[in-house]
N, CA, C and O atoms as a GROMACS GRO file, in nm:
protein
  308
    1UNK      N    1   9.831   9.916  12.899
    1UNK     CA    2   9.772   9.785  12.880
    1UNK      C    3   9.714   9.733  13.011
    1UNK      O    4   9.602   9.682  13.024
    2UNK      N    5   9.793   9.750  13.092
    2UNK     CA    6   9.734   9.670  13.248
    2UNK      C    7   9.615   9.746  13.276
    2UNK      O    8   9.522   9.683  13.326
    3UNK      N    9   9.597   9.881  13.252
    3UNK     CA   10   9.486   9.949  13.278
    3UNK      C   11   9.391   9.940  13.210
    3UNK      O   12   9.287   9.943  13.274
    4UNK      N   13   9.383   9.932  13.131
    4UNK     CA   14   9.277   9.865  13.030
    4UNK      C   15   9.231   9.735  13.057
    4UNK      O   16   9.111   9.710  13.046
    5UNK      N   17   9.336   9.627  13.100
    5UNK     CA   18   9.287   9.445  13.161
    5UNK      C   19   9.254   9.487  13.335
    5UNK      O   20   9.226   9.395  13.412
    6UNK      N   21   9.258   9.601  13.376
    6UNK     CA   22   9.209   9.539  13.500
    6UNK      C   23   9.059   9.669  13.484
    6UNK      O   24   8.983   9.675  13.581
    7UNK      N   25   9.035   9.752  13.374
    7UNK     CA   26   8.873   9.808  13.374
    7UNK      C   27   8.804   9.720  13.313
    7UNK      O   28   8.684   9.728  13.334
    8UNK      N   29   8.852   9.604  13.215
    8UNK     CA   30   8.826   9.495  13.146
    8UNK      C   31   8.755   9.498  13.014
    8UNK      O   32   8.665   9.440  12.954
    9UNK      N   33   8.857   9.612  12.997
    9UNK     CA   34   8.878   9.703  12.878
    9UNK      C   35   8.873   9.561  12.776
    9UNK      O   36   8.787   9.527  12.695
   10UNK      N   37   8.993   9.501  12.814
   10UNK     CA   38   9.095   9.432  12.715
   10UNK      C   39   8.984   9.285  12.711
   10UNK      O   40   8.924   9.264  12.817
   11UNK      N   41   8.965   9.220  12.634
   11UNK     CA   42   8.901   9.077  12.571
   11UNK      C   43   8.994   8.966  12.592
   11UNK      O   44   8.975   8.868  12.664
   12UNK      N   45   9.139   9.001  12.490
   12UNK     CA   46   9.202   8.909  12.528
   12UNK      C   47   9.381   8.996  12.530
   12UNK      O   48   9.404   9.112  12.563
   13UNK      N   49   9.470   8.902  12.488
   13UNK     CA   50   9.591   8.924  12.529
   13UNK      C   51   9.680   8.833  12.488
   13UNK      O   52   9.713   8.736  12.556
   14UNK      N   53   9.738   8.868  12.335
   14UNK     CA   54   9.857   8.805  12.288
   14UNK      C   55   9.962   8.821  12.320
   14UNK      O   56   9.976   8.939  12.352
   15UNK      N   57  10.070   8.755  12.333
   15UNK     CA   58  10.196   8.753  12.420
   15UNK      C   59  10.272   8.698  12.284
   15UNK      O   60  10.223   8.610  12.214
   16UNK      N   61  10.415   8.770  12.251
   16UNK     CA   62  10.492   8.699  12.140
   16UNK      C   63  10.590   8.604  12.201
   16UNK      O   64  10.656   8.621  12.304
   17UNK      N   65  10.588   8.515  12.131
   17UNK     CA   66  10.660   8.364  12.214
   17UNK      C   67  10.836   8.455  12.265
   17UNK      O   68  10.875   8.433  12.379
   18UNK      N   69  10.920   8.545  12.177
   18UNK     CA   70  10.998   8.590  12.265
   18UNK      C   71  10.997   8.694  12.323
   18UNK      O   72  11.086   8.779  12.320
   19UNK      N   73  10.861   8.700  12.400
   19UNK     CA   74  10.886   8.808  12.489
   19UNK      C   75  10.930   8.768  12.581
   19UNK      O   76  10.885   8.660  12.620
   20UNK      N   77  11.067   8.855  12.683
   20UNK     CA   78  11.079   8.820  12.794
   20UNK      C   79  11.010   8.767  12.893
   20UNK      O   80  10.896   8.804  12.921
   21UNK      N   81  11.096   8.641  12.978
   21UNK     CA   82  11.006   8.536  13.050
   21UNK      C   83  10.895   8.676  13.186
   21UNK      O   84  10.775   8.689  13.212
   22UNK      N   85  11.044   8.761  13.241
   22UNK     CA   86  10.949   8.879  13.294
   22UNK      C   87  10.820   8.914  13.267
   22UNK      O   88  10.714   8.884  13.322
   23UNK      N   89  10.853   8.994  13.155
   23UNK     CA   90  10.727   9.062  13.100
   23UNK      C   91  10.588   8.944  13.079
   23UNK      O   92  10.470   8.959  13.112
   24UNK      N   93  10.641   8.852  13.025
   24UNK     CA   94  10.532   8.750  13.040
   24UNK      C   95  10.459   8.693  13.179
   24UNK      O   96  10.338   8.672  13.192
   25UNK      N   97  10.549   8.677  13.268
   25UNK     CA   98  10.470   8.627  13.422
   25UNK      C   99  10.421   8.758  13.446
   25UNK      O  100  10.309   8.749  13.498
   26UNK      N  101  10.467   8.909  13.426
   26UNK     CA  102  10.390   8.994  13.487
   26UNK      C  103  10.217   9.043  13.442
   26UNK      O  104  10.124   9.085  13.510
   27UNK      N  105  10.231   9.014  13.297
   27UNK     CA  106  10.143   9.017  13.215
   27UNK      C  107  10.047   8.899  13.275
   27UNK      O  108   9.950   8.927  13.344
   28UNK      N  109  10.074   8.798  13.250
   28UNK     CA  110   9.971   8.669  13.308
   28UNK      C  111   9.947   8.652  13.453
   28UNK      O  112   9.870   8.578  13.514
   29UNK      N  113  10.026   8.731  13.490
   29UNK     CA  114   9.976   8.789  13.660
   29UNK      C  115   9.842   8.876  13.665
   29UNK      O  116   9.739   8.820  13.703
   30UNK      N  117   9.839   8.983  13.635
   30UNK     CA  118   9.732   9.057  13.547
   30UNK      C  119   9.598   9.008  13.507
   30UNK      O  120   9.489   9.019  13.562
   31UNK      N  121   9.636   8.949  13.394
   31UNK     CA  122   9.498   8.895  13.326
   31UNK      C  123   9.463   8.818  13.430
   31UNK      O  124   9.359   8.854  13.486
   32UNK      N  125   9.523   8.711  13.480
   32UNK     CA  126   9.454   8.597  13.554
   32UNK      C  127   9.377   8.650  13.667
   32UNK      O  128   9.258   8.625  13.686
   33UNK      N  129   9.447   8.723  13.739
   33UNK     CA  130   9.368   8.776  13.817
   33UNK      C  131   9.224   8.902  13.775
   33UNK      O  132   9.141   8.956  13.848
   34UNK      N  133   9.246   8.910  13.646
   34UNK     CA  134   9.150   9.001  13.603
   34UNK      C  135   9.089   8.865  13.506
   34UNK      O  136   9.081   8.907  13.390
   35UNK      N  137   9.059   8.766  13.510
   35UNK     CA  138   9.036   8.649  13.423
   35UNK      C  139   8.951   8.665  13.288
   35UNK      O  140   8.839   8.635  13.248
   36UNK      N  141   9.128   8.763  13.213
   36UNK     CA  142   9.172   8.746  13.092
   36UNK      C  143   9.233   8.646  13.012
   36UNK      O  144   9.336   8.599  13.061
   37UNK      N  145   9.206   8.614  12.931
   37UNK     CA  146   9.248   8.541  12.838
   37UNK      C  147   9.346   8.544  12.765
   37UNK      O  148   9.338   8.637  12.686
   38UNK      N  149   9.477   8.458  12.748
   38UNK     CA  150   9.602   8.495  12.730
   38UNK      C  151   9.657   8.402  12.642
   38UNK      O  152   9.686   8.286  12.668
   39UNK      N  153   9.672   8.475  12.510
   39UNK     CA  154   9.707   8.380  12.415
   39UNK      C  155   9.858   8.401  12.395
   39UNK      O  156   9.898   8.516  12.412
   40UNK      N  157   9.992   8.261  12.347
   40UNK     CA  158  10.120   8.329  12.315
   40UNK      C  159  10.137   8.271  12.188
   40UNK      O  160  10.149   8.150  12.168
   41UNK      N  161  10.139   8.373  12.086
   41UNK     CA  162  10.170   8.342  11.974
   41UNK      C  163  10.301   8.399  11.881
   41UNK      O  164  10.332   8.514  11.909
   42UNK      N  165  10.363   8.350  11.799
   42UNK     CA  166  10.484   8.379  11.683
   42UNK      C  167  10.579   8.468  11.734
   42UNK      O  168  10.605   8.502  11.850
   43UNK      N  169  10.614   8.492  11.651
   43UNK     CA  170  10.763   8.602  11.753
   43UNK      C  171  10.686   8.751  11.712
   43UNK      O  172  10.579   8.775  11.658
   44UNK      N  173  10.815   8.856  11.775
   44UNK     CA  174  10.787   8.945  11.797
   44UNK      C  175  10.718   9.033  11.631
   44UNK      O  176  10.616   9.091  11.594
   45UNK      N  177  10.866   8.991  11.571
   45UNK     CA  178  10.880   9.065  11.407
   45UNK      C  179  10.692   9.004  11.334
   45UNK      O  180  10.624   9.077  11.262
   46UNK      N  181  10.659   8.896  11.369
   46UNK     CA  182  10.552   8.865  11.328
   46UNK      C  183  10.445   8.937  11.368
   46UNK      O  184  10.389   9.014  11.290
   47UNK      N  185  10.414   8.924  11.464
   47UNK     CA  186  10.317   9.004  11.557
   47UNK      C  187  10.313   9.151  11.511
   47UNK      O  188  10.223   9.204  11.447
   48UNK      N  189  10.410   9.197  11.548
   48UNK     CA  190  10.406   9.334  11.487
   48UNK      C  191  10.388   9.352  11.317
   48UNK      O  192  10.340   9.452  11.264
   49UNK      N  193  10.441   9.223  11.242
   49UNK     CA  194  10.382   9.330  11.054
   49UNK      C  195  10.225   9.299  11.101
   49UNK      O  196  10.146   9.393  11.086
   50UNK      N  197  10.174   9.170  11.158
   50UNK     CA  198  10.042   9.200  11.144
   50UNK      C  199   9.958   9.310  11.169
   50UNK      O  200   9.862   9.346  11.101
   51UNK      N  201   9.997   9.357  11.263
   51UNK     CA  202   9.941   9.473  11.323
   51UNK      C  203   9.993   9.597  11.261
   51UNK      O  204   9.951   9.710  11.289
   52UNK      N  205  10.054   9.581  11.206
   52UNK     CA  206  10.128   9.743  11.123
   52UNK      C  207  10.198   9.799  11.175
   52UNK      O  208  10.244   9.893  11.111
   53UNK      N  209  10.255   9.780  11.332
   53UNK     CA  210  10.327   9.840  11.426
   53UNK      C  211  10.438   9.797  11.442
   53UNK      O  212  10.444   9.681  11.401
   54UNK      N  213  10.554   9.841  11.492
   54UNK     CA  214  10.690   9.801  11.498
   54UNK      C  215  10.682   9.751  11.612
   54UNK      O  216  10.591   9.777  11.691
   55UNK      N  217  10.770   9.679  11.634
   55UNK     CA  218  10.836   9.590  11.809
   55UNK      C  219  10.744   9.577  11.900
   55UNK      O  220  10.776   9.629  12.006
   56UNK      N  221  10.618   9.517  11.898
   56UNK     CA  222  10.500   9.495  11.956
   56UNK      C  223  10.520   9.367  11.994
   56UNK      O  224  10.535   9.282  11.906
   57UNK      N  225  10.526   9.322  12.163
   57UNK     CA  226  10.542   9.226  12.227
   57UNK      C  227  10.382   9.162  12.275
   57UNK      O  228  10.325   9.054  12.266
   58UNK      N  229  10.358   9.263  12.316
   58UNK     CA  230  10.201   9.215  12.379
   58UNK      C  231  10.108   9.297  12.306
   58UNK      O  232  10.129   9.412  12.269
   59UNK      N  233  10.010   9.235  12.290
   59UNK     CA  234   9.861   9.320  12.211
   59UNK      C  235   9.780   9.324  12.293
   59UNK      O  236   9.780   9.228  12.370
   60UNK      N  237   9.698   9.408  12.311
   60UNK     CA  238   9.513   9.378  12.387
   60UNK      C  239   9.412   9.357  12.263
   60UNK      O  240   9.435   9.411  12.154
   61UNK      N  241   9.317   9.290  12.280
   61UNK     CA  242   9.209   9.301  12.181
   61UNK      C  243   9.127   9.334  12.264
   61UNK      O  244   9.114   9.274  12.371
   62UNK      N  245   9.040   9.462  12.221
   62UNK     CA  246   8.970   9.533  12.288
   62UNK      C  247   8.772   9.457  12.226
   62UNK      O  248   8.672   9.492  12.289
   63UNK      N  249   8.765   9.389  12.140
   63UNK     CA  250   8.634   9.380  12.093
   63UNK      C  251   8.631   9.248  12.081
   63UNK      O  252   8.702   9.186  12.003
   64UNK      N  253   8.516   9.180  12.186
   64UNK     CA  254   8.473   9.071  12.236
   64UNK      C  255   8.458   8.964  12.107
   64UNK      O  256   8.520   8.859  12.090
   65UNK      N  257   8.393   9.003  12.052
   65UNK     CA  258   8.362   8.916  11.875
   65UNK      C  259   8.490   8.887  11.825
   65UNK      O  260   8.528   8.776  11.786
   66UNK      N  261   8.561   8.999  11.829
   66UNK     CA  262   8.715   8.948  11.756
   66UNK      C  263   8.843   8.813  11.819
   66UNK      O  264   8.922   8.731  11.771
   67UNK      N  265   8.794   8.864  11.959
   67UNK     CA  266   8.861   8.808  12.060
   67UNK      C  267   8.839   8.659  12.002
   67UNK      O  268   8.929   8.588  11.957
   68UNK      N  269   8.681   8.619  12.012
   68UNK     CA  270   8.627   8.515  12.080
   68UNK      C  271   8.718   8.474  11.911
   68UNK      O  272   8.823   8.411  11.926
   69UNK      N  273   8.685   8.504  11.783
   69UNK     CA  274   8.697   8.435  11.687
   69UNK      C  275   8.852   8.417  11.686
   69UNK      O  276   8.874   8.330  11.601
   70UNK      N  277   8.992   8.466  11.750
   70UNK     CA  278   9.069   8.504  11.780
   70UNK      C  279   9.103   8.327  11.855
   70UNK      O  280   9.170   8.241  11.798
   71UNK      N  281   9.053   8.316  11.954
   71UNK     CA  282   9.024   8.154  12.037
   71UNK      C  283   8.989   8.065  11.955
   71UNK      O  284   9.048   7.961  11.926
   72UNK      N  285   8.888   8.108  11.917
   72UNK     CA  286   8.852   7.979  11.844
   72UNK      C  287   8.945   7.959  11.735
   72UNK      O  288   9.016   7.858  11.735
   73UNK      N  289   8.950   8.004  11.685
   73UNK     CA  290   9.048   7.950  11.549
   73UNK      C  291   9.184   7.915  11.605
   73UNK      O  292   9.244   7.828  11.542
   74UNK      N  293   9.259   7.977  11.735
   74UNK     CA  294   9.345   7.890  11.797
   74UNK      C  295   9.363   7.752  11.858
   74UNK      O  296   9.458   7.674  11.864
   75UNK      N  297   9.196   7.751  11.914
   75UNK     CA  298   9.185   7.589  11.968
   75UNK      C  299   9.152   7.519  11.870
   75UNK      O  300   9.128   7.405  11.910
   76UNK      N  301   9.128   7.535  11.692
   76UNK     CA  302   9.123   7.449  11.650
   76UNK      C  303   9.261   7.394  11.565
   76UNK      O  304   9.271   7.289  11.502
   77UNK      N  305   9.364   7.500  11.584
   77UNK     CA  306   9.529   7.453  11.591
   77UNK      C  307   9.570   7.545  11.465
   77UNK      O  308   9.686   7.547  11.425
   0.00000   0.00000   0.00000
C-alpha cells in the first residue's frame, strides 16, 4: 500500500474507524506527505464484506473517478 501512495498509485485511502491508533498515524503520515486523501470510515467487519475480502483495515482506491465520487458522497454526509 505505501508503495503504491508514494508512486501515487493510490487516489484515495480508507481507514476502518478500528484500526489501530498506530497503523492509522502511520498511514496518514504517508498520504499527507504524498497529499493523499484519507478517508475513516465503519469498522473493520464492514469494510471488508464490502469489498469481498476478509479483515481489511485500510483500502487504496486506485481510480481517480471512483475516488473523487467516493468524497463527494462523503462530504455530503
Amino acid at each position: 500500500m505505501v508503495e503504491g501512495i508514494e508512486k501515487h498509485k493510490v487516489k484515495l485511502v480508507i481507514i476502518a474507524e478500528d484500526t489501530s491508533e498506530k497503523s492509522k498515524k502511520n498511514i496518514r503520515y504517508v498520504c499527507t506527505n504524498n497529499e493523499i486523501s484519507v478517508i475513516e470510515l465503519s469498522k473493520v467487519e464492514d469494510l471488508s464484506h464490502i469489498i469481498g475480502k476478509r479483515n481489511r483495515k485500510i483500502i487504496g482506491i486506485l481510480d481517480k473517478n471512483f475516488s473523487d465520487g467516493i468524497k463527494e458522497k462523503c462530504n455530503r454526509g
